[in-house]
N, C-alpha and C positions, 0 to 999 in steps of 0.2 A: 443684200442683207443675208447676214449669217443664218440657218438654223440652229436653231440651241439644241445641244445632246444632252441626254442624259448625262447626270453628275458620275463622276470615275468611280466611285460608291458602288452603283448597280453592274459595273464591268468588272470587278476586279475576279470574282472568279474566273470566269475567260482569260483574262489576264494572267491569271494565273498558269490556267491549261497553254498560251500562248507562250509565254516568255518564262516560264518559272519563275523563280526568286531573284532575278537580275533587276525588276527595275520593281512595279507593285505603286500605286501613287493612292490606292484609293483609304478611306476614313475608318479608324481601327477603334474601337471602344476602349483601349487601355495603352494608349502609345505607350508606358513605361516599358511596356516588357518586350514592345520592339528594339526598344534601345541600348534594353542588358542582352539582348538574346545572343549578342558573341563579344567577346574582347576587341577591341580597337586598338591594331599593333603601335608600339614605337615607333615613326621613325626619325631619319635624318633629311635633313635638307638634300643632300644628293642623292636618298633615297627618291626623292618627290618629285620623280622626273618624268617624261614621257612616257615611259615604261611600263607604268604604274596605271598606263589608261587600255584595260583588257575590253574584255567581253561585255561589258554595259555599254559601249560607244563604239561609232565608226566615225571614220573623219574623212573630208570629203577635198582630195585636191586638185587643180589643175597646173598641174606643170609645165605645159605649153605658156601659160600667160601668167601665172600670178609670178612676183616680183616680192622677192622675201625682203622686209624691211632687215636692215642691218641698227646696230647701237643701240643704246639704250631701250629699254622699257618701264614705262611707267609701274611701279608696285601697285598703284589702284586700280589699273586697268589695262596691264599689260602692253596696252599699244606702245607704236616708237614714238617716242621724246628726246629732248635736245638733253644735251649733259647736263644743262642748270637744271633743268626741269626734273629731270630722274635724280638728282638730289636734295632737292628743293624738300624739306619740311611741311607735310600737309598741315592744313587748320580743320578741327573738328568742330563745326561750327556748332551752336546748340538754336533750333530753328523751332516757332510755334507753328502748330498746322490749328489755329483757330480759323474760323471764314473770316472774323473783322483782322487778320495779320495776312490773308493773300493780296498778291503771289508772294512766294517763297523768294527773295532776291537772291540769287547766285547760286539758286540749287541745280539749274541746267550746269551747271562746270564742277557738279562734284562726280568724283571717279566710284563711291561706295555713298550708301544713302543707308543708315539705320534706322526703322520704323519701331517705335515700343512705346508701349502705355504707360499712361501719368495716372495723376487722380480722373475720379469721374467719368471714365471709359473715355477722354481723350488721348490722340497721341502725338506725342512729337517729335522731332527729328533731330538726327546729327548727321549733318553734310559732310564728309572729308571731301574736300577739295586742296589739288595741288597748284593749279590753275587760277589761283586769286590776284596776281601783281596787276590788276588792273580795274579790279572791282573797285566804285567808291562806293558801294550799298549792299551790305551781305546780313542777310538777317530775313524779318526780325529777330531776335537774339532771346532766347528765353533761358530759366535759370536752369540749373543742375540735377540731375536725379543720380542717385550713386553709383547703379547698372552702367550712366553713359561714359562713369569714368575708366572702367575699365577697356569697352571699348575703342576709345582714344587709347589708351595706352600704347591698345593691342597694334597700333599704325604709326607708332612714335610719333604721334600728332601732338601738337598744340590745341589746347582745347578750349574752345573759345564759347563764355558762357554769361550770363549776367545777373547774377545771386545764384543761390544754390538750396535745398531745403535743408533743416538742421540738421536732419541726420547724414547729408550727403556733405556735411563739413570734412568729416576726420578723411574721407577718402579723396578729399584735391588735393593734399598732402603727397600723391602718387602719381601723380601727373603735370606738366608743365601748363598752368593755366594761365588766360586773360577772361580775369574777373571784371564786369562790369559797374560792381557795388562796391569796388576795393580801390583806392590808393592809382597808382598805373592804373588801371584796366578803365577805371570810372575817366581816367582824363583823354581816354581815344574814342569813345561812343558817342553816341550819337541820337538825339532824339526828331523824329520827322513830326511833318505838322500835315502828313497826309492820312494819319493812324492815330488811333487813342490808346492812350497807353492802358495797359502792360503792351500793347502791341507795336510800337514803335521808335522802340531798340535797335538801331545797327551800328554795323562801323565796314570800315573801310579798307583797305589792304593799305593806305599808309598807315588808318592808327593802329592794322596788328603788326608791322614792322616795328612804328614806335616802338609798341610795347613789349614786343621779345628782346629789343635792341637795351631799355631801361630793367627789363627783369635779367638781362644775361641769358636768356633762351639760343640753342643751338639753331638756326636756320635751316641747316642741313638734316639726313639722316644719320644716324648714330652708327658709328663705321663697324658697329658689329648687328647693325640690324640685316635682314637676308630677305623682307617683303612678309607679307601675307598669306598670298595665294600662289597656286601655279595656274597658271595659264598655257592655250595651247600655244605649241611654237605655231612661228607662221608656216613651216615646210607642209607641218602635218594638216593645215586647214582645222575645220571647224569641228569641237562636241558637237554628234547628231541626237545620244541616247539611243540608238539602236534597237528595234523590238521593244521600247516602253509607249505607256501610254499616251493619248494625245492631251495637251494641256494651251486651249485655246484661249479660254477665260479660264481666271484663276481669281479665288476670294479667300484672304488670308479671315473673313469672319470680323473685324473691331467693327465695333456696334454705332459710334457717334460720326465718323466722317464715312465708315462703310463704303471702302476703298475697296478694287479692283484692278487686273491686268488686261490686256488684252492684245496679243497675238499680230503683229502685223507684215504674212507672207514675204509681200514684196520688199520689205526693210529688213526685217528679221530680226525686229526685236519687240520686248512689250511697250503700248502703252499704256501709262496709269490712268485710271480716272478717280475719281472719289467728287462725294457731296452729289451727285447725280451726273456730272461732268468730266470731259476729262481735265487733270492737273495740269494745270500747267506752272511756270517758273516764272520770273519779267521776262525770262528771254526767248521761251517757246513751251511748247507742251513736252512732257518728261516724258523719256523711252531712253530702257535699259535693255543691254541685251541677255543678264541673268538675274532670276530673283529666288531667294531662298526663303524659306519659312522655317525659320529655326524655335522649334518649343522651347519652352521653360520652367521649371517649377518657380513659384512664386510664393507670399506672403505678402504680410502688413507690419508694417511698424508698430509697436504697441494696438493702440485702437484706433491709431489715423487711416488715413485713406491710403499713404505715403506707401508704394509698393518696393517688396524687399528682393529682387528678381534675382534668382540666383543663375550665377554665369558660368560657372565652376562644375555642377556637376552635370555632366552629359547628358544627352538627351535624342529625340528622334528629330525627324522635318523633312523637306521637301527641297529638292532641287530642278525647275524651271528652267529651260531656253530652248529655242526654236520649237518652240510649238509644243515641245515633250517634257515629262515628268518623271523622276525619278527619286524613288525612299531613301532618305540619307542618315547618319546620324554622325551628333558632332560631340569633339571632344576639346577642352580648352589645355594647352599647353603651359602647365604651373598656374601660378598667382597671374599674372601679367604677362603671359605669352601668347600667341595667336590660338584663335580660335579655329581647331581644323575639321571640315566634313569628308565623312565617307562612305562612300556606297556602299551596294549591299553583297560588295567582295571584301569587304573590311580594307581597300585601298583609298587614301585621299583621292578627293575627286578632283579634276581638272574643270576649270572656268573656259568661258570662251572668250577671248577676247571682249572687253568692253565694259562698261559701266555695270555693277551689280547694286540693287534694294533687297536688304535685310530687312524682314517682317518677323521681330520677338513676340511673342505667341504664348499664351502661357496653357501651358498644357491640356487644363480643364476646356480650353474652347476647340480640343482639338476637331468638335464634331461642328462646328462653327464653318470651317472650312469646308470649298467647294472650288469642284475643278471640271470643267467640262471638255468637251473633246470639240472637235474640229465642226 
């Protein structure tokens, strides 16, 4: 059994004296002003290369044995994939994390996982998954908030959702969607008699074929899309984070399912827990091998509950994997371009190969959060 350390809170001055301003993970009373505190350069896609990974990271290779995958790479998660597959159109699934809607069906084969608040301090999920031609139960399926249609966008996904609230109408306009309350979308769902509804909405990889096949939806990627993220090549081996703190358990703070990471050495990636347990999917318990805690400023809709999360203007967070922690901040790319983080050289940061969970955070709960070390 582990001991619990101290939360990265009570370290960071040391932290400081150790590493200077290169990594820093611990809880700031006014994250804005970490987030303006320098400009976040332009760049270009060939800027965003290996190059770009200095002095916050070292990478760790063995030359004698490791065996560099050739061809394709998946945009969600970097790994090699077959040609269909590296073209293939993701589905952004819209998932409830209520206890009467577990498990999550086909959340183990999404390659990104976005976590962010509804009403009532619940939250819910949007899967991308590339990986679906063979699921017949993906879901359950919950309706729409207007924050998750941007993030769909940002993946050239299809986004796959079932109602939507009234103000997140005018923004499916901007995104290729299968609606479950609409025309197509309502005739490929699915209701199970093992859930009460609202919780038992799915569908299937034939009915989202059907239905991109009857709305005219692209299948593939959009021949001028370029991915998300960078990842590390395989020559270079892995992000370590170098001289930053240690980040064994990690709690992004939401109050109702009061979810967690946790660290797993010999795998080397995190597992989730939440509700007192750890998560798991139909098809095994969840582990990712980066997770980010990206803030936000936020609002309400007139007097409703309905949150207005804004996605657009920058902000601070955190970047997690292998055991370490490092201060980020992200910047969105126009209206409907990817969302990019960067460290605190003002360079995008480099992913590690494999599955990432986005934890949207809104700003005010930045003291919410909690990181402890090894």
């Amino acid at each position: 059994m582990k001991k619990p350390m101290r939360p990265v809170l009570l370290l960071f001055l040391t932290a400081i004296l150790l590493a200077g301003a290169l990594c820093g993970c611990g809880k700031q009373s006014e994250p804005a002003a970490a987030a303006t505190a320098g400009t976040v350069p332009e760049t270009t896609k060939a800027e965003r290369t290996k190059a770009s990974v200095v002095l916050e990271m070292e990478t760790e290779r063995d030359e004698g044995e490791q065996e560099v995958p050739s061809g394709p790479r998946s945009y969600l998660t970097g790994e090699p994939v077959s040609e269909e597959r590296a073209r293939q159109r993701p589905v952004a699934v819209m998932m409830s994390n209520d206890k009467a809607a577990l498990p999550q069906y086909g959340i183990n084969r999404a390659g990104v996982v976005y976590e962010a608040p509804v009403e009532g301090g619940m939250n819910r999920f949007m899967a991308l998954i590339e990986d679906y031609g063979e699921l017949e139960r993906i879901g359950s399926v919950r309706s729409c908030r207007t924050y998750y249609t941007y993030f769909a966008r940002e993946f050239d996904a299809v986004y796959v959702h079932f109602g939507q609230s009234t103000f997140a109408v005018p923004y499916l306009k901007n995104v290729d969607n299968i609606n479950g309350i609409d025309g197509t979308g309502s005739a490929v769902f699915f209701r199970s008699k093992d859930r009460k509804s609202p919780h038992n909405a799915y569908i299937g990889s034939a009915g989202i074929k059907s239905a991109m096949e009857r709305l005219g939806y692209r299948t593939e990627y959009e021949g001028t899309y370029q991915g998300h993220y960078q990842f590390t090549d395989p020559v270079d081996g892995q992000v370590m984070l170098a001289d930053c703190e240690d980040a064994y358990k990690i709690i992004p703070g939401y109050p109702v399912n009061a979810p967690w990471f946790e660290y797993q050495e010999q795998e080397g990636v995190y597992h989730r827990f939440q509700y007192g347990d750890h998560h798991k999917g139909n098809e095994s318990l969840i582990a990712v091998k980066n997770v980010i805690f990206q803030y936000v400023e936020y609002g309400h809709y007139a007097t409703t509950e309905y949150l207005n999360i804004n996605v657009h203007t920058g902000h601070e967070g955190f970047y997690f994997t292998n055991g370490k922690c490092q201060k980020i901040t992200w910047k969105k790319d126009g209206e409907f371009g990817p969302t990019r983080y960067y460290g605190p050289d003002g360079r995008e940061i480099t992913l590690n190969t494999g599955k990432t969970w986005i934890c949207i955070i809104g700003a005010d709960q930045y003291d919410k959060a909690e990181i402890y070390g090894k």
